[in-house]
N, C-alpha and C positions, 0 to 999 in steps of 0.2 A: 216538294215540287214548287220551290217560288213561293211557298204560303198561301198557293192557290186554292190547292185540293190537296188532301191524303185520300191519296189513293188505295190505301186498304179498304179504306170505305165504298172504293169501288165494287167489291164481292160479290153483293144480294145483287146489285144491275148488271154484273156478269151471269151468274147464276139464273137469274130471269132471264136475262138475254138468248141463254144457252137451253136451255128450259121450252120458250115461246120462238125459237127461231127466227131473232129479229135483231134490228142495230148491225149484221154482219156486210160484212164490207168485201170478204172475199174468203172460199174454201182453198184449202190442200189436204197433198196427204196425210200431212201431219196435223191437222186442225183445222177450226176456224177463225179469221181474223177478223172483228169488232172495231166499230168505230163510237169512241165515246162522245160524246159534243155536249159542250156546255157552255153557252153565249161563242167567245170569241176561242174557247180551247178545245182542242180537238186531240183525241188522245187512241191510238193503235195499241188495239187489246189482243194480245196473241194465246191463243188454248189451244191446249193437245189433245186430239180424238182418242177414241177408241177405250177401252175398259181394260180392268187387270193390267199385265205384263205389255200391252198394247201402248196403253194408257202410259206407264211407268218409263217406259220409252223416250217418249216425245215427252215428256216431263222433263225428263232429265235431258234433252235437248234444248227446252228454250230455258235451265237453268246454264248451258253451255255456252250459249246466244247471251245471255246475259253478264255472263264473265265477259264475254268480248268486248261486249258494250262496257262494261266496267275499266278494263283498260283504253276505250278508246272513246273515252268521257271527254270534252271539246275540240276534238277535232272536225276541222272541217268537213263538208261534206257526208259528212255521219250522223242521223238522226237523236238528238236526246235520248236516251234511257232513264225513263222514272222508277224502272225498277222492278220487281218482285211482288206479285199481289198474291197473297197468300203459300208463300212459296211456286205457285205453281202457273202464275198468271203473266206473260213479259207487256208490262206496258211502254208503248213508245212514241216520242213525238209524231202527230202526224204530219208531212210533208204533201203541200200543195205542188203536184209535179206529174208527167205521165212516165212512161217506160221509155227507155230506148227503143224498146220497138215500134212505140207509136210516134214518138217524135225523136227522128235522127237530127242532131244540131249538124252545122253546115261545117265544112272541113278546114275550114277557113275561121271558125270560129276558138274563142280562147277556152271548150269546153272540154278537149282534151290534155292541154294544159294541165289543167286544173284537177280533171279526174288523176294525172300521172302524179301531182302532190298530194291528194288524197293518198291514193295507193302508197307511196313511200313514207306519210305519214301513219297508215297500218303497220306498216315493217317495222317503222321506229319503235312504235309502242309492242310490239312481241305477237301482230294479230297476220295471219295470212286469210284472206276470202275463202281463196279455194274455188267459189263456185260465181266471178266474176262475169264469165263468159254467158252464164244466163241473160237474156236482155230484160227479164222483169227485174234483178238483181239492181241495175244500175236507172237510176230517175234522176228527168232533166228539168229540175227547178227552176222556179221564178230567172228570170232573164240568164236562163242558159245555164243554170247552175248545176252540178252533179250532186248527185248524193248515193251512195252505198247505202244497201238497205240487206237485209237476211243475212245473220251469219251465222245461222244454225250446223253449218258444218266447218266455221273457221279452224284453223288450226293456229293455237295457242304454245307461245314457244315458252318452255316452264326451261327455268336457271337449272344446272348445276348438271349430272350425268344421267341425259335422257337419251340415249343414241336415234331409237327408233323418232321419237319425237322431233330433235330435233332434224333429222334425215326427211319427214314430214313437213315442217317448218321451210325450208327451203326449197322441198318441193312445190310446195303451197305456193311461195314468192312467185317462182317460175308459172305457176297456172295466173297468177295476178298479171304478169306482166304480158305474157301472150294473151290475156285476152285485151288488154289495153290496148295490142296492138291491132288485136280481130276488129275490134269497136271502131278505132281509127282509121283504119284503112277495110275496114266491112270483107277483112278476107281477102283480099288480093297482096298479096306476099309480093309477087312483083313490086309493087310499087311502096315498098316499106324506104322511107328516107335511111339516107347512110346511119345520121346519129339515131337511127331507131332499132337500126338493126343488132346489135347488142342485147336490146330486151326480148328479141324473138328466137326462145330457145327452147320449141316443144319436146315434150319428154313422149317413154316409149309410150306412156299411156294414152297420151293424147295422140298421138299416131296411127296408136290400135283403133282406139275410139273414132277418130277423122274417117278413119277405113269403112269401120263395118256403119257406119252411119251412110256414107257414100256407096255401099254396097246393098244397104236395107233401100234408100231411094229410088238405086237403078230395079229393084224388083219390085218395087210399091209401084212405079213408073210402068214394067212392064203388064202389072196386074191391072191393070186400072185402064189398060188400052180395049 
């Protein structure tokens, strides 16, 4: 890491952390996620919950997360990966930023741009999101900046004769670019510009998915009256 820190050595401040319930920066269902700080470095410690075959799970997810990261080592908009802390630990740069959902950049701004050369810089290197359209997914950095964060469920395009895989792989593209388009236009399909409209090509899933989510609303809606 820069000669800063070896982060193996991170372990026992994991393990107490985990242990005493403290330093945590944020839960899911798959773990919790840690924040390490030391003077001016600040370092996002990702652990898998649960015990046995539970545990074994989400292990082998943020070693999946970390292949990603692996291929998609300087690119913009993508947080450093330091890497594997005892096989089982993903450390990663932390990123001074909020969510898109707490702060929408203006439409007017060059923040779109930029997320669409991230995205096509994923592709390049063999990496699909998949799960873009989340808005904690995507974080609007120091003066506007993007950055792609969680790719615990990317999809990794592997050489040679993969059929399902790579059928996968360009499915993935397709959810990356529909949600660029969601993000940029907040869902009004209407008003997607001419040169935009090329990348907005939802598949049946997202179709079914749009559905029953619009139809769990209207009965949340009616329950609630």
């Amino acid at each position: 890491m820069n000669g800063t820190v070896d982060i193996q050595k991170l372990l026992p401040w994991i393990q107490q952390s985990l242990k005493d319930n403290t330093n945590l920066l944020a839960k899911g269902y798959q773990g919790q996620t840690l924040l390490y700080v030391d003077d001016d470095l600040k370092i996002v410690i990702k652990t898998p919950h649960g015990s046995g075959l539970i545990k074994y799970i989400h292990t082998r997810l943020l070693r999946h997360e970390h292949e990603a990261y692996e291929h998609l080592h300087g690119v913009s908009g993508v947080p450093k990966c330091y890497g594997l802390i005892d096989d089982t630990y993903l450390a990663i740069e932390y990123i001074e930023a909020d969510t898109i959902r707490r702060h929408r950049p203006s439409d007017d701004s060059s923040f779109y741009d930029q997320l669409f050369d991230t995205v096509e810089q994923l592709h390049a290197r063999n990496v699909a999101h998949a799960d873009l359209k989340k808005k904690d997914n995507l974080l609007v950095g120091k003066e506007g900046k993007p950055y792609i964060i969680d790719f615990g469920v990317a999809i990794i395009y592997k050489p040679g004769f993969h059929i399902l895989n790579h059928y996968l792989f360009r499915l993935g593209k397709r959810f990356d670019y529909n949600a660029w388009i969601k993000h940029k236009y907040m869902g009004r399909i209407s008003a997607i510009g001419d040169t935009d409209k090329r990348y907005y090509n939802r598949s049946v899933l997202e179709k079914v998915s749009s559905k029953l989510k619009q139809n769990y609303m209207r009965l949340k809606d009616i329950f609630n009256r």
